[in-house]
DOMAR-171375 format. One line per 4 residues: their letters; for each residue x, y, z of C-alpha. Coordinates in steps of 0.001 Angstrom, whole numbers, plus 524288, in hexadecimal, padded with zeros to 5 digits. Layout:
BEGIN
A = X Y Z; ...
***
This chain:
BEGIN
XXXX = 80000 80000 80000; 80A7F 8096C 8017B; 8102F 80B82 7F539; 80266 80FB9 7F027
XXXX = 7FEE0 819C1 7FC25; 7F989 81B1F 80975; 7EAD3 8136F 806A6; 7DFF0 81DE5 80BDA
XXXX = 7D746 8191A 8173E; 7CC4C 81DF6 81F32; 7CE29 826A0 82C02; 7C62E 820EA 8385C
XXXX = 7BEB3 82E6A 83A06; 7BB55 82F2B 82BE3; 7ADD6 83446 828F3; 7A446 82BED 82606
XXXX = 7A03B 82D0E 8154D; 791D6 83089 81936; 795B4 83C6D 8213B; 79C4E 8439A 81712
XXXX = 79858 84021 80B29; 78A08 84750 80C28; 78737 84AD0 7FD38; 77E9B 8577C 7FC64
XXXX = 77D53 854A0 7ED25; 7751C 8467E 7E89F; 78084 84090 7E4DF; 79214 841A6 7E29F
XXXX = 79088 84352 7D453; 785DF 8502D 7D677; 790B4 854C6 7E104; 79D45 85203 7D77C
XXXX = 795FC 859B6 7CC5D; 791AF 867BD 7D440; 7A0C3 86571 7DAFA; 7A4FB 8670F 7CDEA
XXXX = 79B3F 8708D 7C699; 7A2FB 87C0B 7C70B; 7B068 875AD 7C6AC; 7BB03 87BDE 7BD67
XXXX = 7C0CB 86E9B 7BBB1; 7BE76 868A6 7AFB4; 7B6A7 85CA4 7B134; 7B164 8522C 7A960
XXXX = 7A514 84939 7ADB9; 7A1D4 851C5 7B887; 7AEF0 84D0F 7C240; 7B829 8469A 7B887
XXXX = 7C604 84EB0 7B640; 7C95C 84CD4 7A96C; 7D561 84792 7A778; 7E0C5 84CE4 7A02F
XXXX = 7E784 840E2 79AC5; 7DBF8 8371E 7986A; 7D041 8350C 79654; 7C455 830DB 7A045
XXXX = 7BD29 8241A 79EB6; 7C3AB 819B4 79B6A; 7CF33 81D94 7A270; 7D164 81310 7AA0B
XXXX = 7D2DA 80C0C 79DC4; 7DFC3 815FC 79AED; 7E680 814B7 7A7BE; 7DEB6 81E6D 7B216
XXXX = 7DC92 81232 7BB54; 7E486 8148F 7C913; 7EFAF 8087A 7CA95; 7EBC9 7FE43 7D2C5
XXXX = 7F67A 7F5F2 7DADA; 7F363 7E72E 7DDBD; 7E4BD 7EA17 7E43D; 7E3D6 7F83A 7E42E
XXXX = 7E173 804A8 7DE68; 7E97A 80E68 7E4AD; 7E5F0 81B2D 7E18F; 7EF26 8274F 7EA09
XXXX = 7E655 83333 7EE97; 7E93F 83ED7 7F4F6; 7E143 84A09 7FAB0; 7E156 85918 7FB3D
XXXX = 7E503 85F16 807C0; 7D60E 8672B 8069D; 7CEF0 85C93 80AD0; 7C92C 85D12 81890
XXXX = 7CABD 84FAA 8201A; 7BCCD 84DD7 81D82; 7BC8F 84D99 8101C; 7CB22 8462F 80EAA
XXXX = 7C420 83B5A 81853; 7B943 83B9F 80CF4; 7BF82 83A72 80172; 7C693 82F2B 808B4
XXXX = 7BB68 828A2 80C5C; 7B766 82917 7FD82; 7C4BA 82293 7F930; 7C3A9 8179E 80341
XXXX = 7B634 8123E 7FEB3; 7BE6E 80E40 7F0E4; 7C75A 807A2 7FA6D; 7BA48 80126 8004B
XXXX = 7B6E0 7FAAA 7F2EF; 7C158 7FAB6 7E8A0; 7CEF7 7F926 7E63B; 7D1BE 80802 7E5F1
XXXX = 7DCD2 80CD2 7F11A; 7DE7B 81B10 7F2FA; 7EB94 81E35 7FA8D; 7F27E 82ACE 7FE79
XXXX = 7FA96 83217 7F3DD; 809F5 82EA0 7F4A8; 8151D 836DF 7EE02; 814BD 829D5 7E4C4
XXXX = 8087A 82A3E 7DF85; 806E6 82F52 7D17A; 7F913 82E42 7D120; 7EEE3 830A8 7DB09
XXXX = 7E2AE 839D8 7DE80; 7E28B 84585 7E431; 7D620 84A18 7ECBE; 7D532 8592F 7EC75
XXXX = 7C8CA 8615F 7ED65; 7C564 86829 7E0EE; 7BBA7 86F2C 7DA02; 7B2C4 86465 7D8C3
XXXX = 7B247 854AA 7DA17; 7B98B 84DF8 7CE5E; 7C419 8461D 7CA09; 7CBEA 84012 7BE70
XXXX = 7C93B 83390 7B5D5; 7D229 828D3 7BB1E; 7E100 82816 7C211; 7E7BA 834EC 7BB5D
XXXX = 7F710 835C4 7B936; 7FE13 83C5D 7C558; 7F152 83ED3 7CF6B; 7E3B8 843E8 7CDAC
XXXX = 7DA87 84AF9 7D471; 7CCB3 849B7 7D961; 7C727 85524 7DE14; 7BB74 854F5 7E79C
XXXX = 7B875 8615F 7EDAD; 7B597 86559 7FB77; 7AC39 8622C 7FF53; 7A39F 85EF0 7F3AA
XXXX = 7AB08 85260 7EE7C; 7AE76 84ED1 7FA41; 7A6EC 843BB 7FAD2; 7AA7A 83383 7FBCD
XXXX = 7A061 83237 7EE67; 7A621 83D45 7E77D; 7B476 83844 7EB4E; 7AFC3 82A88 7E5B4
XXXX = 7AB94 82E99 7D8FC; 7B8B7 83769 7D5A7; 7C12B 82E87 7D9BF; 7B9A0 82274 7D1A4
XXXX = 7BBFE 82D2E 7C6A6; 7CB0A 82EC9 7CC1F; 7CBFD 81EE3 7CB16; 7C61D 81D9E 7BC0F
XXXX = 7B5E2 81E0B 7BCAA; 7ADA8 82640 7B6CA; 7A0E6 82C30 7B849; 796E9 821B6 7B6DA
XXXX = 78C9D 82993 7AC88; 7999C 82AAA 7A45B; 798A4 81AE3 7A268; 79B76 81373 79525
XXXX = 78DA2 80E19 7969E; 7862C 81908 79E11; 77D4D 81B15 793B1; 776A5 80CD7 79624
XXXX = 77311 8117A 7A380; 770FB 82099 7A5E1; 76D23 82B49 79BDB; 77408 838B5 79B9D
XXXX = 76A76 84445 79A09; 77317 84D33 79274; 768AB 856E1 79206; 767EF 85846 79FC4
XXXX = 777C4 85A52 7A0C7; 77CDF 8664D 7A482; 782EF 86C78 797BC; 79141 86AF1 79665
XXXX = 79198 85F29 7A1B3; 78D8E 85556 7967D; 79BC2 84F6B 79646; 798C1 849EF 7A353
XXXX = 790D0 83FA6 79DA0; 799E2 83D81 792F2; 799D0 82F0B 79369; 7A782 825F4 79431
XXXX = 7AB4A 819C1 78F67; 7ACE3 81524 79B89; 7B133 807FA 7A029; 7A7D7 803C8 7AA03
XXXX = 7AEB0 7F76F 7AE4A; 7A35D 7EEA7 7AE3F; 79A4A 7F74A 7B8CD; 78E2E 7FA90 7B637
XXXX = 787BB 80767 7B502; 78634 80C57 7C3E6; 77EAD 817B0 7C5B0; 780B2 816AC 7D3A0
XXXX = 78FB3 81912 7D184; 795F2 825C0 7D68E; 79ABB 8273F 7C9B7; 78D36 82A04 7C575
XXXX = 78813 8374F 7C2B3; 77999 83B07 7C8B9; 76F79 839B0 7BD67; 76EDA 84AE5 7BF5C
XXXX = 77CB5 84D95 7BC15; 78172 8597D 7B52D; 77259 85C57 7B374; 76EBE 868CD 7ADCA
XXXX = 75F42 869B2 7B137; 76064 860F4 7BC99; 75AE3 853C0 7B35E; 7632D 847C8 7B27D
XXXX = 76F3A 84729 7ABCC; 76F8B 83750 7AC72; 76567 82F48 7ACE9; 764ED 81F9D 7B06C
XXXX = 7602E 817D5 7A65E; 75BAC 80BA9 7AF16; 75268 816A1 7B76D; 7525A 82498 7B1FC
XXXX = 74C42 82A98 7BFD2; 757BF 82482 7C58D; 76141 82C76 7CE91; 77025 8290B 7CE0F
XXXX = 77D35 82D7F 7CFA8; 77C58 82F8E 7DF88; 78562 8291F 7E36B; 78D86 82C07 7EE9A
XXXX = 7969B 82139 7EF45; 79E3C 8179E 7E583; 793C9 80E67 7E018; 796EF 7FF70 7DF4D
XXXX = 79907 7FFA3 7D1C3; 7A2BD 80B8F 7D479; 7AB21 80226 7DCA6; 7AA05 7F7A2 7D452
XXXX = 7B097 7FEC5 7C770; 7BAFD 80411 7CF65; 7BDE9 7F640 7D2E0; 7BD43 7F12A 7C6AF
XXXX = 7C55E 7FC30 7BE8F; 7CFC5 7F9C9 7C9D5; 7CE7D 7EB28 7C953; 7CA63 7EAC1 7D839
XXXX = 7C767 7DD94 7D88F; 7CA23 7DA8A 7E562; 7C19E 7E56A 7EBD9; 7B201 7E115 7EFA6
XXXX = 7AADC 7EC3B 7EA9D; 7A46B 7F273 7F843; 79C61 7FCC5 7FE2A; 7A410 809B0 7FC24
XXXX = 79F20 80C38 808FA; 7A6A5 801E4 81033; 7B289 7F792 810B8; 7B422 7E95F 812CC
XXXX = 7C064 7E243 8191F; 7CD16 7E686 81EE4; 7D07A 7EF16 812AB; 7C4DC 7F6BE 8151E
XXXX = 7C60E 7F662 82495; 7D40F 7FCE6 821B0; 7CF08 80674 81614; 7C86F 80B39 823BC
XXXX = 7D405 80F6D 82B5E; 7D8FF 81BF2 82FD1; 7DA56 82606 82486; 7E221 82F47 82DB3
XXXX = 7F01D 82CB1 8276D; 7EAF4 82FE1 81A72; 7E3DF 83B81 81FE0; 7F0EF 840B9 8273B
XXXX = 7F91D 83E89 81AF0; 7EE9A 8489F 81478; 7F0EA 85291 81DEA; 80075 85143 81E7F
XXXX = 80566 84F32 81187; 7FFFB 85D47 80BF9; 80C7F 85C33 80340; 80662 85150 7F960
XXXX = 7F9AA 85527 7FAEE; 7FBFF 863EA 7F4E0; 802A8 85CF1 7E9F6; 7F850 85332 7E622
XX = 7EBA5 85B42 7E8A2; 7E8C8 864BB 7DD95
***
């Protein structure tokens, strides 16, 4: 474990998911899009920074998957020096439940590490397509994005996945309502040929937008095909189809897809343990945390 980083654990006095993660807006994806309705950052599918040296969707096919050693996905993170305990004990929390249920190991930024994500709060909640060449950011603002769903669904975008609307084979299962789109937003439906690793169609995933998204007149911008009075894209936590395609892009094969909300065994009893070290390295080494946070 130590040549790939200090593995990030939970702090006894960490606050309980339910008592700060209240959502004022119906659901993450209403909450990511006014975070980011008057950003100057140019954005594509609402949350998605484009990327300067390839393309989205299929990436994964082109080398944007994060190296995995013998069972596990290590993926280095750091954190800006802005965010309140609080909030760092949040995000946190959010990274642990992919311990819970998939393959996926986040671990504290060494000098060594070439790639890795950096946590910073910026003018909005988004992220890029897929491991990037020498770091990447995701920005979730304070306190807006500061949320375990919000910090999900970036960081599923950070790890290859895509919105789910954008799917190869959405249009067997929802309708888009062009009319209904705000004008010059259309490009957020813009739909990818995707590769959907063998999952179905989940419009319970957090990857899913709500069926009123980027609506101009307040109408539905997607509608369900199976049930067109049906409401969607609420979600406030990874989905089990969510877990499942992050297992199966990272060839988890060994993990027993779970409850996001809780672990099994004694490599969940010590995903538990004290966070403090973690937390203490934070607050001392200001040095490689000004260097890493934009």
């Amino acid at each position: 474990m130590a040549k790939h980083g200090q593995p990030i654990r939970r702090e006894e006095h960490l606050l309980h998911p339910s008592s700060n993660n209240s959502y004022k807006p119906s659901d993450i994806n209403e909450t990511i899009e006014k975070s980011n309705a008057n950003s100057k950052t140019a954005l594509v599918y609402g949350d998605i920074l484009p990327s300067s040296t390839r393309n989205a969707v299929p990436c994964t096919a082109r080398g944007c998957k994060w190296q995995k050693y013998s069972r596990y996905v290590y993926v280095p993170v750091t954190f800006s020096r802005t965010y309140s305990r609080r909030e760092l004990n949040t995000i946190i929390a959010a990274l642990l439940t992919f311990h819970r249920s998939t393959c996926i190991r986040f671990v504290w930024k060494r000098w060594w590490h070439r790639n890795y994500i950096s946590f910073y709060p910026g003018a909005g909640c988004f992220s890029q397509l897929g491991r990037q060449t020498r770091g990447q950011s995701i920005s979730l603002a304070r306190p807006g994005c500061v949320k375990q769903g919000i910090v999900q669904h970036e960081v599923l975008h950070a790890l290859g996945f895509h919105h789910e609307q954008v799917r190869s084979d959405r249009d067997k299962h929802i309708t888009i309502r062009f009319e209904n789109v705000i004008r010059g937003r259309e490009h957020n439906f813009r739909k990818i040929g995707t590769n959907n690793l063998g999952t179905p169609y989940d419009l319970k995933s957090i990857m899913q937008y709500s069926k009123y998204a980027f609506s101009k007149n307040g109408k539905p911008t997607i509608v369900a095909k199976s049930n067109p009075h049906l409401n969607f894209g609420t979600s406030k936590v990874m989905s089990k189809n969510d877990i499942n395609r992050v297992n199966r892009l990272y060839k988890c094969f060994m993990m027993t897809i779970q409850s996001t909300a809780a672990g099994s065994g004694a490599e969940a009893r010590q995903l538990e343990m004290s966070l403090s070290a973690l937390i203490r390295v934070t607050e001392q080494n200001t040095g490689e945390q000004s260097s890493s946070v934009p």
